[in-house]
N, CA, C and O atoms as a GROMACS GRO file, in nm:
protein
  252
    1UNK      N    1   3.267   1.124  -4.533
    1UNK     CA    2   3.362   1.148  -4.426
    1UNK      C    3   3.304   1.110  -4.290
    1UNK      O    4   3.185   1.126  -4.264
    2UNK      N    5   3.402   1.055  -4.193
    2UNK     CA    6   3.379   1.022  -4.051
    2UNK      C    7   3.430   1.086  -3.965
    2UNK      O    8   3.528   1.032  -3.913
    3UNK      N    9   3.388   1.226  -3.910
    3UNK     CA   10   3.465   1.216  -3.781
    3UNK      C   11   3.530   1.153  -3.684
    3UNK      O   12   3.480   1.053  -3.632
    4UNK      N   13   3.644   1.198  -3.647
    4UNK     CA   14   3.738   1.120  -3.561
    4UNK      C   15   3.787   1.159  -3.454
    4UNK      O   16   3.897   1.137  -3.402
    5UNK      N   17   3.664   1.244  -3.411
    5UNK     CA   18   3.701   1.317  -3.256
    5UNK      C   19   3.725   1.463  -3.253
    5UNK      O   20   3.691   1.536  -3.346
    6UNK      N   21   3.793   1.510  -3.129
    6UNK     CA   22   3.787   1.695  -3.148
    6UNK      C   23   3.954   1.698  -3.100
    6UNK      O   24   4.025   1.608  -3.146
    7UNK      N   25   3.981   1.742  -3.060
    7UNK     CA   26   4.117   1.843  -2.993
    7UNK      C   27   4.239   1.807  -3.080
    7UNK      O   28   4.353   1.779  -3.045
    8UNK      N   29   4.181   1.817  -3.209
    8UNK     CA   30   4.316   1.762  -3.326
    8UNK      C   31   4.372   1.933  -3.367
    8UNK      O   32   4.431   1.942  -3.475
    9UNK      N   33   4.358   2.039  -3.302
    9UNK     CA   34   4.391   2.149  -3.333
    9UNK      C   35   4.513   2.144  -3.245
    9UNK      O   36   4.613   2.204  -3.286
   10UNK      N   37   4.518   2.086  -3.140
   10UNK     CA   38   4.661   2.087  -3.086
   10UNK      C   39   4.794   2.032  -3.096
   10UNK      O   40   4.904   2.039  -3.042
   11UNK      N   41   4.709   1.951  -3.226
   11UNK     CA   42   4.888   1.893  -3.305
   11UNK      C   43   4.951   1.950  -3.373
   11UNK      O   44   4.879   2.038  -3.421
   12UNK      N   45   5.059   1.957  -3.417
   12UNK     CA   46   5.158   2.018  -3.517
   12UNK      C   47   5.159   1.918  -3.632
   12UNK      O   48   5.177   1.957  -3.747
   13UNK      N   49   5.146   1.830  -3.612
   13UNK     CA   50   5.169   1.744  -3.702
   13UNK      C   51   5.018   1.629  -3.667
   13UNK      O   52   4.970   1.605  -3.556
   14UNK      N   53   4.968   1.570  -3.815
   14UNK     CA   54   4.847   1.476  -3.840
   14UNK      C   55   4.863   1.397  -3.951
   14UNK      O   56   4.867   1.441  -4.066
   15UNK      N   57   4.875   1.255  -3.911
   15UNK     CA   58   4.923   1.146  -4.062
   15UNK      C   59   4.831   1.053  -4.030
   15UNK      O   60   4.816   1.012  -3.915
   16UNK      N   61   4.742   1.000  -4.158
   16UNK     CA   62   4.695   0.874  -4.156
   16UNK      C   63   4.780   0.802  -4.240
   16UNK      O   64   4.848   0.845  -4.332
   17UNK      N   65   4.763   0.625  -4.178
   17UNK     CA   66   4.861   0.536  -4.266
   17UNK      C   67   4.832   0.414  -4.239
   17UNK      O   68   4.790   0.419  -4.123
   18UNK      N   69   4.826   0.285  -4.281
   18UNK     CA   70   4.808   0.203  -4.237
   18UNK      C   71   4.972   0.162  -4.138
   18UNK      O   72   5.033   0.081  -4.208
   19UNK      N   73   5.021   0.180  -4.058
   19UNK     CA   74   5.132   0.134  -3.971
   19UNK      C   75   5.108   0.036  -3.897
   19UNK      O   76   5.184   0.032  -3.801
   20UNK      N   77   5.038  -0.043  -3.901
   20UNK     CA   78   4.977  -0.143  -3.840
   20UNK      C   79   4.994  -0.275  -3.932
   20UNK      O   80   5.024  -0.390  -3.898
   21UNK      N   81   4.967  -0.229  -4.048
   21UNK     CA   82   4.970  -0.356  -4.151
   21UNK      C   83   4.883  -0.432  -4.127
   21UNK      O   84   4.913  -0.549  -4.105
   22UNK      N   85   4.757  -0.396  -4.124
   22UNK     CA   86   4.616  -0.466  -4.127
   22UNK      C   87   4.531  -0.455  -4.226
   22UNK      O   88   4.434  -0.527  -4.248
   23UNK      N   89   4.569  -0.367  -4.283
   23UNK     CA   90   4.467  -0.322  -4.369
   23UNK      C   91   4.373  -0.174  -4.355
   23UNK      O   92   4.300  -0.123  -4.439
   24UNK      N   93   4.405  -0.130  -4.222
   24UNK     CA   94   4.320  -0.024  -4.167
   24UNK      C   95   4.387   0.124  -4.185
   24UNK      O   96   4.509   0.112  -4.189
   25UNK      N   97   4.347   0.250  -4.196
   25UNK     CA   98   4.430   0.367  -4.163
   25UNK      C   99   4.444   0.384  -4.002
   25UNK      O  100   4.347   0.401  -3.927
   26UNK      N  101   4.560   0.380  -3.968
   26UNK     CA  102   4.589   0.462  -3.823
   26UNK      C  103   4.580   0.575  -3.847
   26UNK      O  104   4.545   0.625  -3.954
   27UNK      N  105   4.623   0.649  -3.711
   27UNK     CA  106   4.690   0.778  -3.715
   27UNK      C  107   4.777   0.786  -3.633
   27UNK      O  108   4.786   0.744  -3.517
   28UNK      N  109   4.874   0.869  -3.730
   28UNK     CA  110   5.012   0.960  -3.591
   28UNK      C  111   4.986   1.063  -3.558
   28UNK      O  112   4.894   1.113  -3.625
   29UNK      N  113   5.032   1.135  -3.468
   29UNK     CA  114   5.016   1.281  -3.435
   29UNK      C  115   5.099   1.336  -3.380
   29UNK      O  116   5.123   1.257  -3.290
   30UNK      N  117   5.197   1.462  -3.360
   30UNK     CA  118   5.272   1.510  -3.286
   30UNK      C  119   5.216   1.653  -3.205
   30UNK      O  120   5.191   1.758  -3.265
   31UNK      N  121   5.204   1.635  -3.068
   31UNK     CA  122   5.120   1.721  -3.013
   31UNK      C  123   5.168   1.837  -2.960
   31UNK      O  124   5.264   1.816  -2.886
   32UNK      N  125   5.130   1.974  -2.973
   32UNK     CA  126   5.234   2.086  -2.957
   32UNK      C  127   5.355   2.052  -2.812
   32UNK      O  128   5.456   2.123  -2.814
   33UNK      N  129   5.348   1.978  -2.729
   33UNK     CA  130   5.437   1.950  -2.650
   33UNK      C  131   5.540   1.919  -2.720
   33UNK      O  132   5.648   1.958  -2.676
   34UNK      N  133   5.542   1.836  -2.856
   34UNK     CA  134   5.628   1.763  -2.878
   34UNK      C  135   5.645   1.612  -2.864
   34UNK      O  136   5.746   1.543  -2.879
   35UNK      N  137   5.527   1.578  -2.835
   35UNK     CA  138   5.452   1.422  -2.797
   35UNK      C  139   5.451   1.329  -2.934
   35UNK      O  140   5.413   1.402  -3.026
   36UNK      N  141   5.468   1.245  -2.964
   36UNK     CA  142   5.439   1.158  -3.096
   36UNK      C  143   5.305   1.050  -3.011
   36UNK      O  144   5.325   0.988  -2.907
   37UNK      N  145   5.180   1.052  -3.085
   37UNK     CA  146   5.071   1.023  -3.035
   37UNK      C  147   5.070   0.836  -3.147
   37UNK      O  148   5.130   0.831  -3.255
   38UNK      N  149   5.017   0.752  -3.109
   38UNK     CA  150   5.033   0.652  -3.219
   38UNK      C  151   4.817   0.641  -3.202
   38UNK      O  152   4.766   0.643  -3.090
   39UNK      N  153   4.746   0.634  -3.308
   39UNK     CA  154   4.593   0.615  -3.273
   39UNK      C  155   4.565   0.514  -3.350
   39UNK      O  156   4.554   0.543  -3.469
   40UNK      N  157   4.546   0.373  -3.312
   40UNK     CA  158   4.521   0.243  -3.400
   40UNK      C  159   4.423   0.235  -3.440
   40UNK      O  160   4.340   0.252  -3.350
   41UNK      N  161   4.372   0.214  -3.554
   41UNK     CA  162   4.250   0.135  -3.591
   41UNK      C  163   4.216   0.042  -3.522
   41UNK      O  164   4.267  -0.069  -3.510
   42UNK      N  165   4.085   0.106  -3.451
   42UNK     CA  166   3.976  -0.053  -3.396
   42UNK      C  167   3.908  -0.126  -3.443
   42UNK      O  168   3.829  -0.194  -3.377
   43UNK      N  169   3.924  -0.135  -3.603
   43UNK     CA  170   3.795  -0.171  -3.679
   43UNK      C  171   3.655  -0.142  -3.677
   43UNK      O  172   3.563  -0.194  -3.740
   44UNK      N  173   3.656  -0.008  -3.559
   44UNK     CA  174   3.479   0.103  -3.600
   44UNK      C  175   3.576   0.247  -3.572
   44UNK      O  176   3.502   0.344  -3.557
   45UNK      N  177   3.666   0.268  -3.566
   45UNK     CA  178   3.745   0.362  -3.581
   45UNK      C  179   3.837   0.380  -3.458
   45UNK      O  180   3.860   0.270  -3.407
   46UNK      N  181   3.899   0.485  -3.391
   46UNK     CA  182   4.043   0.482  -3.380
   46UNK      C  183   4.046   0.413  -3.215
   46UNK      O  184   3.946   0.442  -3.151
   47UNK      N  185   4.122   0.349  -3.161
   47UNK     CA  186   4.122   0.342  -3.067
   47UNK      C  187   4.218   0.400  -2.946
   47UNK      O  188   4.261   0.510  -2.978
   48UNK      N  189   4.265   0.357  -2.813
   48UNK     CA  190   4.329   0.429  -2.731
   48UNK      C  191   4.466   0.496  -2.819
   48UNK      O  192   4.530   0.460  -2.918
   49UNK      N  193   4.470   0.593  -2.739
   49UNK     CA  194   4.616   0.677  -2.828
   49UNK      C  195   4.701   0.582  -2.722
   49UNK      O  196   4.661   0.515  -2.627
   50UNK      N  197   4.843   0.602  -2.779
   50UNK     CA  198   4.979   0.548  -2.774
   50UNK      C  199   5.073   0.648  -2.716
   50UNK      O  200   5.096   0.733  -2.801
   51UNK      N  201   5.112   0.662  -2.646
   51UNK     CA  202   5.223   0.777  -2.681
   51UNK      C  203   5.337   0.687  -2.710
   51UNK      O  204   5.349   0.576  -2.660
   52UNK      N  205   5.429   0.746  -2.800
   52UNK     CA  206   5.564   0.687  -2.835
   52UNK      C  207   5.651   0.768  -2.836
   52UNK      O  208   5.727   0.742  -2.930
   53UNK      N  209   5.694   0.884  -2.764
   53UNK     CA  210   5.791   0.935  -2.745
   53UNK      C  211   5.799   1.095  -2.713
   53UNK      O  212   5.695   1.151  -2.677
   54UNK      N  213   5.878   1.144  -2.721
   54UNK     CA  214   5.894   1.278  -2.686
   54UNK      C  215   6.002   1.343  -2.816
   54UNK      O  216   6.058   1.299  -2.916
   55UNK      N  217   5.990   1.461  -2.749
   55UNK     CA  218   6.144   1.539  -2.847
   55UNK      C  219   6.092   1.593  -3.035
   55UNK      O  220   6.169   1.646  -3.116
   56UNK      N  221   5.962   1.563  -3.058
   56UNK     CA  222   5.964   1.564  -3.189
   56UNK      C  223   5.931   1.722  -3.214
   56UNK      O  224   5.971   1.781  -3.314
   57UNK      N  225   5.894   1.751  -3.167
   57UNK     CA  226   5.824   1.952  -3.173
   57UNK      C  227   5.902   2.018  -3.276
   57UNK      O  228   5.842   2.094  -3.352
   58UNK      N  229   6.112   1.986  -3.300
   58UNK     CA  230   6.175   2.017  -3.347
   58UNK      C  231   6.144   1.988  -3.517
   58UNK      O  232   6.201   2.046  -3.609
   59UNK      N  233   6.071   1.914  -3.526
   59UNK     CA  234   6.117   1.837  -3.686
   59UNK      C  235   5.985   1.934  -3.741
   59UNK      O  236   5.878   1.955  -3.684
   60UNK      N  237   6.030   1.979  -3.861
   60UNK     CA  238   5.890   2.061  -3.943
   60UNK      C  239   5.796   1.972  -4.021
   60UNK      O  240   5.676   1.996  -4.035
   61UNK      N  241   5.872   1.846  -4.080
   61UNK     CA  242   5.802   1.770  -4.096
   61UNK      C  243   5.776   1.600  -4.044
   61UNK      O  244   5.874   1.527  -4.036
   62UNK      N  245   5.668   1.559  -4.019
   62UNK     CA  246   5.719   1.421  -3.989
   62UNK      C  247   5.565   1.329  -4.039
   62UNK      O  248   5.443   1.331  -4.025
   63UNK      N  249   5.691   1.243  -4.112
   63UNK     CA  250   5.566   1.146  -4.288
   63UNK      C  251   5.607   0.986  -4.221
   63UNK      O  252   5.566   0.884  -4.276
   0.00000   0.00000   0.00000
């Protein structure tokens, strides 16, 4: 295992996936605000977060 940083206790939601279609795992995240976070693979691990939106806090799940 690789760590991938700290303050992942403040999401509600944590998905790895390749969404990129590279070959790599990203990550999503939805952050107790309600933030949808996008974290790309840099090829030595994750790079700048994304934000992509708002409003999600509501959904219990999100795959």
């Amino acid at each position: 295992p690789v760590k991938l940083g700290h303050g992942w206790s403040t999401f509600k939601h944590v998905m790895a996936s390749d969404f990129s279609g590279d070959g790599a795992a990203d990550v999503l995240g939805v952050d107790d605000s309600g933030y949808l976070w996008y974290y790309p693979h840099s090829g030595t691990g994750l790079g700048a977060p994304v934000k992509l939106g708002h409003g999600w806090s509501t959904f219990k799940h999100v795959m």
